[in-house]
C-alpha positions as CSV (number, residue, x, y, z in Angstrom):
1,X,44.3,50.2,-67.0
2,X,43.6,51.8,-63.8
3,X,40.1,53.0,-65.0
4,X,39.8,48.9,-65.6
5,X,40.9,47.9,-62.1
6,X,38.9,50.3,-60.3
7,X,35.7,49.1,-62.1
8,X,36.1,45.2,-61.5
9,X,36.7,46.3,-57.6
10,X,33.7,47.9,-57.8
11,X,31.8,45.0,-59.5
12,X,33.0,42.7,-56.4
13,X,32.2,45.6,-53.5
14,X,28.3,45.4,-55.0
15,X,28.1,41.4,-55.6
16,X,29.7,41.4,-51.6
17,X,26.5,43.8,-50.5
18,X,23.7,42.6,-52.4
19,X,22.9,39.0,-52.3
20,X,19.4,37.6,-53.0
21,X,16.9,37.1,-50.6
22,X,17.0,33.7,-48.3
23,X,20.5,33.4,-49.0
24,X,22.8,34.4,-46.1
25,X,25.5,36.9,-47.0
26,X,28.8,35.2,-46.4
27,X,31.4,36.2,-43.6
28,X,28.5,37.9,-41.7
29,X,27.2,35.3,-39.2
30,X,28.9,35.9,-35.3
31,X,29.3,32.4,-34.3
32,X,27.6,32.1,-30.6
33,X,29.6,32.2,-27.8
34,X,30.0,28.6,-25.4
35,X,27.5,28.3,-22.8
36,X,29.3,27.6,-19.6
37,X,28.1,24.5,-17.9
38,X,25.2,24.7,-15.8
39,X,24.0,22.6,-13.0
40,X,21.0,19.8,-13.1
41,X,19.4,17.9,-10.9
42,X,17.3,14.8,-10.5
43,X,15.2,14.5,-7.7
44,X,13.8,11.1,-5.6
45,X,11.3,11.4,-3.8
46,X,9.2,8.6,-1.9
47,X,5.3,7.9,-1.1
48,X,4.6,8.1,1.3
49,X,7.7,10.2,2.8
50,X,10.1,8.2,4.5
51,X,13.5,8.9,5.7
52,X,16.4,6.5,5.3
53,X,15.5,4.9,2.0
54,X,18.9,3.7,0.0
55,X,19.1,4.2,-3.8
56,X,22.2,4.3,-6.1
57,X,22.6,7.2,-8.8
58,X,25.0,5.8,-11.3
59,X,26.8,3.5,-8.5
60,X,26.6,6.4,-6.5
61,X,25.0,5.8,-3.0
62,X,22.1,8.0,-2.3
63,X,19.8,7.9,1.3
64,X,16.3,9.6,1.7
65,X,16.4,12.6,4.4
66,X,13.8,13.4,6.9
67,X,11.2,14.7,3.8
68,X,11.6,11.3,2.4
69,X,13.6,12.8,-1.0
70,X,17.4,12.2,-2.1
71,X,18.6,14.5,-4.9
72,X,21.5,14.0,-7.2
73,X,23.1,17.1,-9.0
74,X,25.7,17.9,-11.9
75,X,26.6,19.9,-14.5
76,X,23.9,19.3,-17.7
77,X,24.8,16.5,-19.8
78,X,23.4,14.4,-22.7
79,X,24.3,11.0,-21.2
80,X,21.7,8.5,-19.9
81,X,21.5,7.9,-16.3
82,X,20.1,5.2,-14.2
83,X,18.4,4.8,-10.0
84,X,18.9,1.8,-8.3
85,X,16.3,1.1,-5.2
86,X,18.5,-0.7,-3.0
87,X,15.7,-1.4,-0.3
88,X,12.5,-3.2,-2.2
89,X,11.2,-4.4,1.4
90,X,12.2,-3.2,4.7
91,X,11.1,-3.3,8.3
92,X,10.3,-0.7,11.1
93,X,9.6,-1.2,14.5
94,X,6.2,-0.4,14.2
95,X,5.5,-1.0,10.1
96,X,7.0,-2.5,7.2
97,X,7.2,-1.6,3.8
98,X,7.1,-3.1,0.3
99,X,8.0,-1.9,-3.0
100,X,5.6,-1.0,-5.8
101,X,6.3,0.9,-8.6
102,X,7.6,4.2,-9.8
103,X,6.6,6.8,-11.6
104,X,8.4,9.9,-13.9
105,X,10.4,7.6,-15.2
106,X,10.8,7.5,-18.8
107,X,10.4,3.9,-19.9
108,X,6.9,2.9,-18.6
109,X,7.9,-0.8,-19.5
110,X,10.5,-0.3,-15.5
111,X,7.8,1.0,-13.6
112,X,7.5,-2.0,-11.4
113,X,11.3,-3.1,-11.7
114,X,13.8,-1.8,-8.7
115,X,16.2,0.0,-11.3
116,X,15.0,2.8,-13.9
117,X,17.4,4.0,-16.9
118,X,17.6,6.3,-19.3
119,X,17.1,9.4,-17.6
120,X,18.3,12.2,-19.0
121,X,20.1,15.2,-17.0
122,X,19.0,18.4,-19.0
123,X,16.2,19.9,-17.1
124,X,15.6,19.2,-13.5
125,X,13.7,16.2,-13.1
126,X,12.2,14.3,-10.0
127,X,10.5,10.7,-10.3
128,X,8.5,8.7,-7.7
129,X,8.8,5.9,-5.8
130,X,5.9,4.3,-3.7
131,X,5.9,1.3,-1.3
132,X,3.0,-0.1,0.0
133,X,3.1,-0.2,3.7
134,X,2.1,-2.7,6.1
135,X,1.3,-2.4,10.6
136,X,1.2,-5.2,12.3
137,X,-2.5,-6.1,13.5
138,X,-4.0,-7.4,16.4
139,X,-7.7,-8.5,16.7
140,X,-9.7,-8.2,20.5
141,X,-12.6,-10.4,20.5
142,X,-15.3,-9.2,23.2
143,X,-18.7,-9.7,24.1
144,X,-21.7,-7.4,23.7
145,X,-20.1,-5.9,27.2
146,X,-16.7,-5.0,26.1
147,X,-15.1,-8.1,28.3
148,X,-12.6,-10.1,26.3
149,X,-13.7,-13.2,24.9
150,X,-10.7,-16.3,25.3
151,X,-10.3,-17.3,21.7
152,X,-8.9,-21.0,20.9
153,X,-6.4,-22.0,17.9
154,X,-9.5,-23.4,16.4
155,X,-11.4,-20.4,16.2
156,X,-11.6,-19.2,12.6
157,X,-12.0,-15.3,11.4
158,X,-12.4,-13.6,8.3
159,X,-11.9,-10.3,6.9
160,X,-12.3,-9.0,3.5
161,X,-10.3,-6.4,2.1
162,X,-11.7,-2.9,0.0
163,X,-10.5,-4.4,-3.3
164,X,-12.8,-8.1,-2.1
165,X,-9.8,-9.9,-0.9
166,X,-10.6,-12.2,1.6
167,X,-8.0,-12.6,4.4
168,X,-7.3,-14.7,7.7
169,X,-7.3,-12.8,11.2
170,X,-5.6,-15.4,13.3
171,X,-7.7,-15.9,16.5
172,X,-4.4,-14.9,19.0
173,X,-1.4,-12.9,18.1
174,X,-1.4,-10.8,14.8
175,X,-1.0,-10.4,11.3
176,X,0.5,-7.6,9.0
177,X,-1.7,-6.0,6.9
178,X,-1.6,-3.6,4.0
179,X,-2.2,0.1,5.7
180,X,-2.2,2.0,2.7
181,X,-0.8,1.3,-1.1
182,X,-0.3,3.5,-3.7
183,X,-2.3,5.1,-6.2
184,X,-1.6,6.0,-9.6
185,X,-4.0,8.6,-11.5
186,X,-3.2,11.2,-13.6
187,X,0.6,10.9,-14.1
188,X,0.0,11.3,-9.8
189,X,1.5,8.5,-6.8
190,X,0.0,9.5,-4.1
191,X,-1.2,6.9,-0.7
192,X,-4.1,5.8,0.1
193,X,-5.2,4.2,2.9
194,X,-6.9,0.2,3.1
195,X,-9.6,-0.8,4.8
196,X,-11.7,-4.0,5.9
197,X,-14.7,-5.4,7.2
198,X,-15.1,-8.1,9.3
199,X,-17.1,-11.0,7.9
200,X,-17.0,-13.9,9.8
201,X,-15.7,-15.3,13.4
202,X,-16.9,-19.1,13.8
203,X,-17.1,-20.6,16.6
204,X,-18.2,-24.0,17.2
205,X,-19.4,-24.1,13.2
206,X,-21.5,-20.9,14.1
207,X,-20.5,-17.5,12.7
208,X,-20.6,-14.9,15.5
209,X,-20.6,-11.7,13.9
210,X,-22.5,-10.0,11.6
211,X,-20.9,-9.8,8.0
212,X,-19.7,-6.5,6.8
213,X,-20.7,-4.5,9.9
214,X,-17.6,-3.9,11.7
215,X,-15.3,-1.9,9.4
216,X,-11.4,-0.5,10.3
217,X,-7.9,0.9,8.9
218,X,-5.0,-0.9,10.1
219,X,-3.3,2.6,9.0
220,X,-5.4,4.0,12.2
221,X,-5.5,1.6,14.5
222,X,-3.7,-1.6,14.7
223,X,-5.7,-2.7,17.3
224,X,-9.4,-3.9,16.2
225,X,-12.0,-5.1,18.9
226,X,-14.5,-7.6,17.4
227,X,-17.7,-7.8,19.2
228,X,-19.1,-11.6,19.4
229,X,-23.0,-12.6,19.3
230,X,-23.7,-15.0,21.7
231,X,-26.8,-16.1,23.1
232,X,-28.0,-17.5,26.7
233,X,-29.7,-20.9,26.0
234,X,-32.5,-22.2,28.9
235,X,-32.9,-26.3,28.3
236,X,-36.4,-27.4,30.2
237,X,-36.7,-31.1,30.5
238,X,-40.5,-32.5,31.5
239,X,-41.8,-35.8,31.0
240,X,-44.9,-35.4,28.8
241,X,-47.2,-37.4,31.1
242,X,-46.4,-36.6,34.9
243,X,-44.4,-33.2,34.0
244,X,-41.9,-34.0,36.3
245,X,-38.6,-34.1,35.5
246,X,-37.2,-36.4,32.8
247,X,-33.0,-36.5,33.3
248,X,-30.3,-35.6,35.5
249,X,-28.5,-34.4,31.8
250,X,-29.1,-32.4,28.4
251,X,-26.9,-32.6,25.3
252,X,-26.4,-29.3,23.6
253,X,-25.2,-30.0,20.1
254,X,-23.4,-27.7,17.9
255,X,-23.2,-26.8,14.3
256,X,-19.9,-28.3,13.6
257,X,-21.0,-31.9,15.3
258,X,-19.3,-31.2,18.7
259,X,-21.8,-31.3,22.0
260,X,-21.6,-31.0,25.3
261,X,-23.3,-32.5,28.1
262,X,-25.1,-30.3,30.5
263,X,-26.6,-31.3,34.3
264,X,-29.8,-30.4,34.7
265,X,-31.1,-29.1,38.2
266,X,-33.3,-31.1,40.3
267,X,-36.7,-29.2,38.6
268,X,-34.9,-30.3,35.1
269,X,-33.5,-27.0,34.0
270,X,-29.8,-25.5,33.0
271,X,-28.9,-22.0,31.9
272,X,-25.9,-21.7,29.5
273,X,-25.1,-18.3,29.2
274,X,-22.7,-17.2,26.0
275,X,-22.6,-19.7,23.7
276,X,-23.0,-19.8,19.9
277,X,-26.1,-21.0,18.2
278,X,-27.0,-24.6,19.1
279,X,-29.4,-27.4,19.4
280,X,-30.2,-29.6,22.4
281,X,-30.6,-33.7,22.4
């Protein structure tokens, strides 16, 4: 009986050690110890940088620093998270800015809306925001000299933008413009800066500039002096007989039907210096 006993243990000590291959012998495996908890974080950053931006993380209130980034850290998680931009448009003293899109974010279908979700806290992650931003411009006119030009409500002035825009540039006070926008190319915001030409000033139905020439950054300058073409104009009245002179007054008329009425000197002459193209009657 005991030679019987001893044999079947012996049977159940080899079927314990040898087992075929690919299957895992049982009772063997160490189950893995729990990871602590380790932190994440999501970063925010803006383009261009700018301080004092106001976004939510999950309700909670988050403000851009001097670099123009916020960060949000916790312990690594599998929930789904969500950024709220708080400030789409906001002004400076000197600037203003406008909202225009993210990027980094996971659903491409919120790139252009103020709130992204679904973010995931596992690995540290930073997504992009980028606002367009605007200065405040101010056109000089002047002639060929450099001396400032008074400019009437009536004067119009045009200026087209890199991307063929064509704008207004208001004759007095200013306008905002875009400085520089943002730029998305290869998975990359980054700011680039605008630019314009100048393409028309009229005066008196006559354009005064010449289009395209005169080209500027608001970004740069916000501040753009406009030189004017105008031309001196000599009217010579003679009677065609005795050469004398034929009238005390000339008409000048002007491309957009306006005119004005000119003495002439006793030897029948007037200089009009500065004035746009014209015609005489």
């Amino acid at each position: 009986m005991r030679r019987v006993v001893a044999g079947m243990v012996a049977l159940v000590v080899a079927a314990l050690v040898w087992a075929p291959e690919g299957v895992a012998q049982a009772n063997t495996a160490r189950p893995h110890p729990k990871r602590k908890p380790w932190p994440i974080t999501v970063t925010v950053r803006t383009v261009p940088a700018i301080p004092g931006v106001h976004l939510t993380f999950d309700g909670r209130s988050l403000v851009t620093g001097a670099g123009g980034t916020a960060s949000y850290t916790a312990e690594h998680n599998f929930d789904k998270h969500s950024i709220t931009l708080q400030d789409t448009t906001f002004e400076r003293p000197d600037r203003r800015y406008r909202f225009v899109r993210w990027a980094g974010q996971r659903d491409p279908g919120q790139a252009y809306q103020p709130t992204i979700t679904g973010l995931p806290m596992r690995v540290n992650t930073t997504v992009t925001v980028a606002f367009a931003v605007q200065y405040r411009l101010t056109g000089q006119f002047v002639d060929d000299t450099g001396k400032a030009i008074p400019m009437n409500d009536g004067t119009v002035a045009k200026i087209k933008r890199d991307d063929g825009t064509i704008l207004d540039l208001p004759a007095t006070g200013s306008v905002w413009l875009d400085g520089s926008v943002p730029v998305y190319h290869r998975s990359t915001l980054r700011s680039v800066d605008v630019s314009y030409s100048v393409q028309s000033v009229t005066i008196a139905g006559s354009n005064v500039v010449d289009a395209g020439r005169q080209r500027f950054e608001p970004a740069r300058s916000t501040t753009v002096s406009v030189p004017l073409r105008f031309h001196d104009l000599t009217i010579r009245a003679r009677r065609a007989l005795t050469g004398g002179a034929a009238r005390s007054t000339a008409v000048v008329m002007f491309p957009d039907g306006s005119s004005r009425t000119v003495p002439l000197g006793p030897d029948g002459t007037a200089v009009l210096t500065g004035i746009p193209a014209a015609r005489t009657g």
